[in-house]
C-alpha positions as CSV (number, residue, x, y, z in Angstrom):
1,X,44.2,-49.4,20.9
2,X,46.9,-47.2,20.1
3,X,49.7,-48.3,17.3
4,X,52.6,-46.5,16.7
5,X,53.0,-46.4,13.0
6,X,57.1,-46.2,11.3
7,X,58.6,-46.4,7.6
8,X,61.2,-48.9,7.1
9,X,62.8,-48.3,4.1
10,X,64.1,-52.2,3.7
11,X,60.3,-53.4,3.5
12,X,59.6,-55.0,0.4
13,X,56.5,-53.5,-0.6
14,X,54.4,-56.4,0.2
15,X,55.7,-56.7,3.6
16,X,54.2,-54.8,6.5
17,X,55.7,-55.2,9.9
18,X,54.2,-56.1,13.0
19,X,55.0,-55.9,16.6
20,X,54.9,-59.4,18.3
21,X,52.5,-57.3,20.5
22,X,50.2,-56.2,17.8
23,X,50.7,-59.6,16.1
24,X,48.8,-61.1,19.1
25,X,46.5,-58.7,19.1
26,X,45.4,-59.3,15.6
27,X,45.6,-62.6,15.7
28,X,48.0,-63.5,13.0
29,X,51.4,-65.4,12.8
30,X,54.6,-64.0,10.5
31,X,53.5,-65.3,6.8
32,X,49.6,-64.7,7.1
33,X,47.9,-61.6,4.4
34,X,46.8,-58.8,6.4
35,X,45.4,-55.2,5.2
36,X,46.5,-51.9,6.6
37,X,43.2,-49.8,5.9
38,X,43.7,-45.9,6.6
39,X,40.4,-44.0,5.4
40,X,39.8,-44.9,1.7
41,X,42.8,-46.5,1.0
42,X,43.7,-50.3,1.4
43,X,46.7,-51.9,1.8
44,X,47.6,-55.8,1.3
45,X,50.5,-56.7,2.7
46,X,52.7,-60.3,4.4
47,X,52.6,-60.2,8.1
48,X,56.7,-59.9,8.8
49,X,56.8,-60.1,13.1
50,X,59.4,-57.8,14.6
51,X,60.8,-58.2,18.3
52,X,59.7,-54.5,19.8
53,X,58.2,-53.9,22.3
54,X,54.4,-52.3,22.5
55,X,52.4,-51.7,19.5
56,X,54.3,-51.4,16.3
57,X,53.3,-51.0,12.9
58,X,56.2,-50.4,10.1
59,X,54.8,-50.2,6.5
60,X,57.1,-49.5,3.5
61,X,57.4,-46.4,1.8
62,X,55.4,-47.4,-0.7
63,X,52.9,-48.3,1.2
64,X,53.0,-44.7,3.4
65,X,52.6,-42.9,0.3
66,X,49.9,-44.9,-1.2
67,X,47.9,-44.9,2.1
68,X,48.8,-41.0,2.5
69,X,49.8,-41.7,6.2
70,X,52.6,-38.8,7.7
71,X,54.5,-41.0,9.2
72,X,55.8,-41.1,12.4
73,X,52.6,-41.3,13.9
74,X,50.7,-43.1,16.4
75,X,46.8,-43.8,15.1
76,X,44.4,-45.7,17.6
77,X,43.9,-49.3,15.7
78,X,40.8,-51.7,15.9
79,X,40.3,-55.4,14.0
80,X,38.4,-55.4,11.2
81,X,36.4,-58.4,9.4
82,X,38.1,-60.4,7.1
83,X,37.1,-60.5,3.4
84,X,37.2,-59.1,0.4
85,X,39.0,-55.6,0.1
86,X,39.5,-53.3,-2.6
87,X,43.1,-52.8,-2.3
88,X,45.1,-49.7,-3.7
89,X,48.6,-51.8,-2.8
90,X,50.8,-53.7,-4.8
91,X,49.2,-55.9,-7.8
92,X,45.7,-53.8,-6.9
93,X,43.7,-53.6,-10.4
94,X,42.7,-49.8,-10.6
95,X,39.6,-47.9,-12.4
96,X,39.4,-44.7,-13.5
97,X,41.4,-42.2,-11.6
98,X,43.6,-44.5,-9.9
99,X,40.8,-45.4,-8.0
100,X,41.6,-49.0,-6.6
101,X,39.2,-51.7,-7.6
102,X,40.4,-54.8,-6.5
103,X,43.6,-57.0,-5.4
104,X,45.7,-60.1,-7.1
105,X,47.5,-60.7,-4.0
106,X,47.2,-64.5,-3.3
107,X,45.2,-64.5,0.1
108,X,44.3,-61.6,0.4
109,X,40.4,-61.7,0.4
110,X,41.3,-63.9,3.7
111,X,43.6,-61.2,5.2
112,X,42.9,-59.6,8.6
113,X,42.1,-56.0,8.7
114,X,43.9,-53.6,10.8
115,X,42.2,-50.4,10.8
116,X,44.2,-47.1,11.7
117,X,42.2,-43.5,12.1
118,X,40.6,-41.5,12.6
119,X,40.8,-39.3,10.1
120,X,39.4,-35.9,10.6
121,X,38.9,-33.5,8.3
122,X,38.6,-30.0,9.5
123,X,36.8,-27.8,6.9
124,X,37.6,-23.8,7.4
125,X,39.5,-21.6,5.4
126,X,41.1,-19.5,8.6
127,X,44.7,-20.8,9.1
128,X,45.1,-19.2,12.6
129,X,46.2,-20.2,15.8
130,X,42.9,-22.0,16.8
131,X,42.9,-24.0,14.1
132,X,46.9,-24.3,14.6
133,X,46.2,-25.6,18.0
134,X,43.2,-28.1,16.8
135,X,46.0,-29.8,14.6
136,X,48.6,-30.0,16.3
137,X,46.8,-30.9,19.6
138,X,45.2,-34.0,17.8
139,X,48.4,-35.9,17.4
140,X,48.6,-36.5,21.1
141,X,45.3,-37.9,20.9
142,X,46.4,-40.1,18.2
143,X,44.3,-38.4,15.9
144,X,45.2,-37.4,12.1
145,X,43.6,-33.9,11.5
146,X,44.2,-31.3,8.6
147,X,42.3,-28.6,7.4
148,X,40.5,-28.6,3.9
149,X,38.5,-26.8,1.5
150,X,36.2,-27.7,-0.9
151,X,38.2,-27.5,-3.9
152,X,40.8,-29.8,-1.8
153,X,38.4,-33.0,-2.5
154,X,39.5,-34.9,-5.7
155,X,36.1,-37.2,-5.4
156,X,37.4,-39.9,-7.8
157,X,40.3,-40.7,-5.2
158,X,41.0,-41.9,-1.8
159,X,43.1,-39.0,-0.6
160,X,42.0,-35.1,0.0
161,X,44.4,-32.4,-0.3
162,X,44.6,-30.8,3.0
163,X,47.1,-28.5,5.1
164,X,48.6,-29.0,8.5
165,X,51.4,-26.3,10.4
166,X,54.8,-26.5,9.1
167,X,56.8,-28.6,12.0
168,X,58.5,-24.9,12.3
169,X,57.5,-21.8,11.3
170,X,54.2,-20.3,11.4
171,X,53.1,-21.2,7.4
172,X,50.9,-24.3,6.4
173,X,52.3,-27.3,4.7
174,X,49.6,-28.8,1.9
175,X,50.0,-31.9,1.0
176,X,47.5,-35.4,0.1
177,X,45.7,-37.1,3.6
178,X,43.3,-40.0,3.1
179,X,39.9,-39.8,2.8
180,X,38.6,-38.6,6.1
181,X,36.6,-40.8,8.3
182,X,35.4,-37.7,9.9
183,X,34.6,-33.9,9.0
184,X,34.6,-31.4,11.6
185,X,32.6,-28.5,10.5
186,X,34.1,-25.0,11.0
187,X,33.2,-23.3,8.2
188,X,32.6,-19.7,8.2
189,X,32.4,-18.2,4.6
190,X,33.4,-20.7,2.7
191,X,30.7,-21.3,1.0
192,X,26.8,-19.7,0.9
193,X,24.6,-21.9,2.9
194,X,22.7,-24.0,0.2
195,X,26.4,-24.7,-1.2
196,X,27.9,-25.8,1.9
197,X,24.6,-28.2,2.8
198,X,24.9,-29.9,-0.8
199,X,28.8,-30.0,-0.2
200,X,28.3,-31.5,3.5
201,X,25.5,-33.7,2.4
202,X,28.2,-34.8,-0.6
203,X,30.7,-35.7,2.1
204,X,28.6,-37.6,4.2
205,X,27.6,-40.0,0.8
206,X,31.2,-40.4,0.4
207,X,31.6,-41.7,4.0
208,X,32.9,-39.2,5.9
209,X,30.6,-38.4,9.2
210,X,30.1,-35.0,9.1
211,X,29.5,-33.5,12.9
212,X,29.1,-29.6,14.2
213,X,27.2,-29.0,10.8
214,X,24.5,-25.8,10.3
215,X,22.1,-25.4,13.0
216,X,19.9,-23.1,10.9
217,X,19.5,-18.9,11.4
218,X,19.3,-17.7,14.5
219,X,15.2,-17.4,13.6
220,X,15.6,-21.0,13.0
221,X,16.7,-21.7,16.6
222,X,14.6,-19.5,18.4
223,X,11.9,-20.7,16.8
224,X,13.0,-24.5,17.9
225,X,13.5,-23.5,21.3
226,X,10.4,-22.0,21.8
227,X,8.9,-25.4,21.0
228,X,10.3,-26.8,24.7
229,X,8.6,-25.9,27.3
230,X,11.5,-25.3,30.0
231,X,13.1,-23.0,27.6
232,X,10.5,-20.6,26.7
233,X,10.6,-18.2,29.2
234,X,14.6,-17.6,29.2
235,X,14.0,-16.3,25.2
236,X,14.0,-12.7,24.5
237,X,10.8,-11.6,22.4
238,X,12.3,-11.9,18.9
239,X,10.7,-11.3,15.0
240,X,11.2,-11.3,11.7
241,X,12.0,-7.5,10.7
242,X,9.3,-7.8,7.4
243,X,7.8,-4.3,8.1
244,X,8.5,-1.1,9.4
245,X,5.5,-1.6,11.5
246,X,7.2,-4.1,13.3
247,X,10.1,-2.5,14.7
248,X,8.1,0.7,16.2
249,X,5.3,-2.0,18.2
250,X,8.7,-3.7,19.6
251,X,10.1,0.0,20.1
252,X,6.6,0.8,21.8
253,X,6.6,-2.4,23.7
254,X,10.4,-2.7,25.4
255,X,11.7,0.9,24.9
256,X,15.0,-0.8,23.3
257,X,15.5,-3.4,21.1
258,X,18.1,-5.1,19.2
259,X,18.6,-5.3,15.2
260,X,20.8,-8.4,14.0
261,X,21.2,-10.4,11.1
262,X,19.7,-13.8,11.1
263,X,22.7,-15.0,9.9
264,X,25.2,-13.2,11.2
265,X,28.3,-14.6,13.7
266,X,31.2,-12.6,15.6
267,X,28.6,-9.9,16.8
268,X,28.9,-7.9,13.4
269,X,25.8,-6.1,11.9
270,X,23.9,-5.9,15.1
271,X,22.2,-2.1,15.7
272,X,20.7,-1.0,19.5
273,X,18.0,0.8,18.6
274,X,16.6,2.9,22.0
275,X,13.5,5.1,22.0
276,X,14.4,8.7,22.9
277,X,10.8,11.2,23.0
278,X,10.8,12.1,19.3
279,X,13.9,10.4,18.0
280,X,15.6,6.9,18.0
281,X,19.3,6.4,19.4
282,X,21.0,4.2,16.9
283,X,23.9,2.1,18.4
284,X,25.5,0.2,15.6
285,X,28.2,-3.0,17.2
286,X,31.1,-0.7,16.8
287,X,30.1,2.6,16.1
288,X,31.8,5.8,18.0
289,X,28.4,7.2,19.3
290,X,24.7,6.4,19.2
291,X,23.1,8.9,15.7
292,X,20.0,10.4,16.4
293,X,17.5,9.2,13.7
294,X,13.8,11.2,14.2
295,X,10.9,9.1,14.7
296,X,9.2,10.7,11.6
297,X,12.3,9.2,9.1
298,X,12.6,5.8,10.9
299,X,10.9,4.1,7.9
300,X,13.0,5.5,5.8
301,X,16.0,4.2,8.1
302,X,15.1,0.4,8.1
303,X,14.0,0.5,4.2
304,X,17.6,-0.9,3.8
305,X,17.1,-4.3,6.5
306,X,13.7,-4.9,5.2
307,X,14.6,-4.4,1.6
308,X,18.1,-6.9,2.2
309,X,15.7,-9.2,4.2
310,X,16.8,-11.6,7.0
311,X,17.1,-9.5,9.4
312,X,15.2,-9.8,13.2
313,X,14.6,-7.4,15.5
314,X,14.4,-8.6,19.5
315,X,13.4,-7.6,22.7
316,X,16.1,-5.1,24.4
317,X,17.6,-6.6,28.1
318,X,18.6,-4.2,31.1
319,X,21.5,-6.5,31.5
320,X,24.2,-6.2,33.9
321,X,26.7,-3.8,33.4
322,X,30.7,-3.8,34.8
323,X,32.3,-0.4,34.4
324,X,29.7,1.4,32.0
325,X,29.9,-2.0,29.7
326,X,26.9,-4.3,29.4
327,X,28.2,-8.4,29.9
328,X,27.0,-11.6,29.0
329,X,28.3,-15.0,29.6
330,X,29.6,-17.5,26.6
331,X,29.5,-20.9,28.0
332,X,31.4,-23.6,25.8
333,X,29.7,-27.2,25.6
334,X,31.4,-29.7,23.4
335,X,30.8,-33.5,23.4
336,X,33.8,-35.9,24.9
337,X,34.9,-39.2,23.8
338,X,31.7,-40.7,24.8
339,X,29.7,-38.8,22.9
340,X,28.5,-36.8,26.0
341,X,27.7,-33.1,26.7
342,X,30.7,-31.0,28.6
343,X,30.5,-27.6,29.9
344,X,34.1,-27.1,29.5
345,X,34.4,-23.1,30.0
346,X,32.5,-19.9,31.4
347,X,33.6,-16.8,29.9
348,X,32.0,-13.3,31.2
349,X,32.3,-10.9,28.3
350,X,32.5,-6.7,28.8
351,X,31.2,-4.5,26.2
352,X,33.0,-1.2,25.7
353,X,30.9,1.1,27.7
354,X,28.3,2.5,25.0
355,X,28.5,-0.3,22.8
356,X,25.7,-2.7,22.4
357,X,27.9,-6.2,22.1
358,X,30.3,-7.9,24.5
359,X,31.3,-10.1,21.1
360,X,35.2,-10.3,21.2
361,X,35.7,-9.5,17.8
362,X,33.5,-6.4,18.0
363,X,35.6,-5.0,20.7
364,X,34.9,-6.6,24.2
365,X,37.2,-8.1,27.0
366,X,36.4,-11.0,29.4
367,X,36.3,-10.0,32.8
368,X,36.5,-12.5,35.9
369,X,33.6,-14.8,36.9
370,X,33.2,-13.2,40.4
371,X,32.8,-9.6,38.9
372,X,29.9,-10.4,37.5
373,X,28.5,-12.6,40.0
374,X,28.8,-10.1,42.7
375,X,26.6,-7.6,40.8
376,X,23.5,-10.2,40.6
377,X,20.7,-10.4,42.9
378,X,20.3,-13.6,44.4
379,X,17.2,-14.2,46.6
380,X,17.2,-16.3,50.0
381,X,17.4,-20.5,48.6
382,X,19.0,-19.2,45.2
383,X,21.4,-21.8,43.7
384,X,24.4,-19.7,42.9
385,X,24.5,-18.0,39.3
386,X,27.3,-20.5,38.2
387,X,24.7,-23.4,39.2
388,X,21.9,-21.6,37.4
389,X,23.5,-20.9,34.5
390,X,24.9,-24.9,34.3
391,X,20.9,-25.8,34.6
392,X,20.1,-23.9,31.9
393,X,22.5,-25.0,29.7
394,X,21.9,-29.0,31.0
395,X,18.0,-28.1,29.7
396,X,19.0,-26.4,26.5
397,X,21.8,-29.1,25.0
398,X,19.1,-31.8,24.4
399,X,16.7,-29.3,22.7
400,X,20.1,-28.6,20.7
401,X,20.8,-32.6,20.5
402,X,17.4,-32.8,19.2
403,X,17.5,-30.6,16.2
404,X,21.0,-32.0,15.2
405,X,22.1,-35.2,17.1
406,X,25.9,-34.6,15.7
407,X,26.2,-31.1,16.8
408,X,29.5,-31.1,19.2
409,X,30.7,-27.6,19.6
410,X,28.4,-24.9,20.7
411,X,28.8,-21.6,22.5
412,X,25.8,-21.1,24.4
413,X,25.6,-16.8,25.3
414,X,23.5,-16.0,28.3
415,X,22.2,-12.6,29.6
416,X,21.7,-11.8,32.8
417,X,19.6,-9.0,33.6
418,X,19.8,-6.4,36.8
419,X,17.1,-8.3,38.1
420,X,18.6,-11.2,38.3
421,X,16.8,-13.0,35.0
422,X,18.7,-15.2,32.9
423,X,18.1,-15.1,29.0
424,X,19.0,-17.4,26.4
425,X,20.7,-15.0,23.4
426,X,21.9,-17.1,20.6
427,X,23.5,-20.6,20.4
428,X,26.2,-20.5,18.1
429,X,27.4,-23.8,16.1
430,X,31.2,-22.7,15.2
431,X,32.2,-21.0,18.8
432,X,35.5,-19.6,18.0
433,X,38.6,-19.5,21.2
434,X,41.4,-17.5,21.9
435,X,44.2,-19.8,20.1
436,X,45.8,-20.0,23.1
437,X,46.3,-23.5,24.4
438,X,45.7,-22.9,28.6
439,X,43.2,-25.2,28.5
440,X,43.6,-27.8,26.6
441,X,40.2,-29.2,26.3
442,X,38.8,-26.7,24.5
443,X,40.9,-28.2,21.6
444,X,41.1,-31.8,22.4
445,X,37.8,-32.8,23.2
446,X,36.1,-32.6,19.7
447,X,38.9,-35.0,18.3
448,X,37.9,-36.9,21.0
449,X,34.2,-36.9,20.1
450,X,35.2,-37.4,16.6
451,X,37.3,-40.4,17.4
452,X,34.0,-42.0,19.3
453,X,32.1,-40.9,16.4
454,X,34.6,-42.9,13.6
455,X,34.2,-46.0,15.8
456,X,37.7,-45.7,17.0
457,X,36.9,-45.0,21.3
458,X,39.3,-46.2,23.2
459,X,39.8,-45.1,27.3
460,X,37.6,-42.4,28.0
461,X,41.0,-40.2,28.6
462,X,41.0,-39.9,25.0
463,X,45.2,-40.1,24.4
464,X,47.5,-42.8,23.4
465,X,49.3,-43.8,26.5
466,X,52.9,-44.6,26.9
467,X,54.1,-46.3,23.5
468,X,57.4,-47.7,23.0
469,X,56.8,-48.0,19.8
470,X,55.5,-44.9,19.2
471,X,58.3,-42.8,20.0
């Protein structure tokens, strides 16, 4: 239910007013308590009925600033139970930190509860235009999303600092949000793994649902796909680089083969290795041309990756090629407002010819669909390769669904080789997009899925319909 949420600066702070149409919908006459919760933060308040038409809330500015909400905004609502609330609202006993720890409001352990969110947090420490567009895009799904940061969590309150795009201009306002009822996991950097995990797992004893959170190294994943049957024979041979030894028996065995970080993202650290009679042809993600290593130094060459550690070395593809450039397809899955997988878009990606990646940020372009489709084999009683490639990914998603139920944003990269083949190459948890906002979805939907997630799912549209109120 979507409520349209004012300040009225003639309130009295323990006033909160009420369409008549919200009023019914709560169940309460002018006069009775009520609490406007928003995250963390409580609010007790009298019931004062205004004539307006649709879904109305007006709080007073006391009450905005103590609950942290931006107002104007519209928030989807839902009833909760009566009872005993900690209240952070006017005559609210408070602990240590301001924290709220109880109310002296007469009635108002019997008030009604009207519940506003969600709440999402969006953790990531890029403030571009993907993000920009995640933000801003949220409101008209009557969603409250900010970005944080770690440091940006005062534990011992009910609000996080968080930032949100300057109504004009292209810099970041930072200012106090509540508590979120849900954290959207973007981060890239921000913390080493073990950190973040602890950090995450912090967040989620606080009360916030944390969803899209670490899938594990790409090791991790292949080695979790390879436990499902249908999957197996779509993944590239793939193993830990431990040895020198193990590189020249996967050189021996597939003539090419790629190097890449086991954590790595964006395509950056990954070296085509190619046999070549007596030497190796090293093709680093964005070097100018291939260096000639001899077969005689190559231990000396991968001392460095075994030495770091966490590197993998994997089975080399004849894939497709468009213009000199070798292509793969990034398919985008996210979960809706029901909590359900959606293929949402099919991107073909070009590598510069000569380069070993079609990544984006290592240089590559997306070409159309139909380019690469033409340039696949397909026998006689072939599904088309769009069709195959949406089987695939309708196999793989519960294999991902079952190693992290809450995982909601994936990019899913599949190779297709000359033959016709189609191989899974990495499933990446924090897919990034182009910032532009063509197709909505791509932005909307995990607000959507986060909504369903805080308990707040509504119509399966997702959006707060036509409000009077709200405008």
């Amino acid at each position: 239910m979507p409520v349209g949420i004012r300040v009225a600066q003639r309130l009295a702070p323990h006033q909160a007013g009420v369409s008549l149409g919200l009023a019914r919908w709560l169940g309460v006459p002018g006069g009775a308590p009520v609490a406007v919760r928003v995250g963390r933060g409580v609010w007790p308040a009298r019931v004062r009925v205004f004539p307006a038409p649709g879904l109305g809330l007006w709080l007073p500015p006391a009450a905005a600033r103590a609950l942290h909400v931006p107002a104007p905004i519209t928030l989807w609502a839902r009833r909760g139970a009566a009872g005993s609330l900690p209240m952070t609202g006017p005559g609210a006993a408070t602990g240590s930190g301001g924290i709220a720890t109880g109310s002296s409001l007469p009635g108002a352990g019997a008030a009604a509860v009207l519940d506003l969110g969600p709440v999402v947090g969006i953790l990531a420490r890029q403030y571009h235009d993907t993000n920009r567009l995640f933000v801003r895009l949220a409101r008209a799904r009557g969603v409250l999303a900010f970005l944080f940061g770690p440091q940006d969590v005062a534990w011992g309150a009910p609000a996080v600092w968080g930032r949100v795009p300057r109504p004009r201009g292209r810099g970041w306002l930072r200012r106090p949000f509540p508590f979120p009822h849900v954290v959207f996991d973007r981060a890239v950097g921000v913390l080493p793994r073990a950190e973040l995990q602890a950090f995450l797992a912090r967040l989620a004893g606080a009360g916030s649902i944390v969803f899209n959170g670490d899938l594990g190294d790409k090791w991790a994943m292949h080695q979790h796909l390879l436990a499902f049957p249908r999957l197996r024979s779509y993944l590239p041979e793939t193993r830990p680089l431990d040895a020198a030894a193990t590189l020249r028996a996967m050189l021996a065995r597939w003539g090419t083969v790629y190097v890449k970080p086991a954590d790595g993202c964006m395509g950056r650290g990954i070296v085509r290795v190619e046999a070549a009679g007596g030497e190796c042809l090293w093709s680093p993600a964005r070097g100018p041309r291939p260096a000639r290593v001899p077969r005689a130094a190559l231990d000396q060459a991968v001392a460095p990756w075994i030495e770091a550690g966490g590197f993998l070395v994997q089975q080399g593809l004849d894939l497709v090629r468009v213009g000199g450039g070798v292509c793969d397809v990034r398919i985008l899955a996210l979960k809706d407002g029901r909590g359900r997988w959606r293929m949402v878009a099919v991107t073909v990606r070009r590598a510069r010819p000569g380069q070993p990646v079609s990544n984006l940020h290592q240089g590559g372009r997306p070409i159309p669909f139909w380019v690469l489709a033409r340039r696949v084999p397909r026998p006689p009683a072939s599904p088309p390769l769009r069709e195959r490639l949406r089987r695939l990914v309708e196999d793989l998603l519960p294999a991902l669904d079952a190693r992290s139920p809450q995982a909601g944003d994936v990019g899913i990269d599949i190779g297709v080789d000359r033959g016709g083949r189609l191989w899974i190459l990495e499933v990446n948890p924090k897919p990034g997009r182009s910032g532009r906002g063509a197709r909505a979805a791509v932005y909307t939907l995990p607000m959507d899925y986060a909504r369903w997630l805080a308990g707040f799912a509504g119509k399966e549209s997702g959006g707060p319909e036509a409000n009077p109120a709200a405008t």
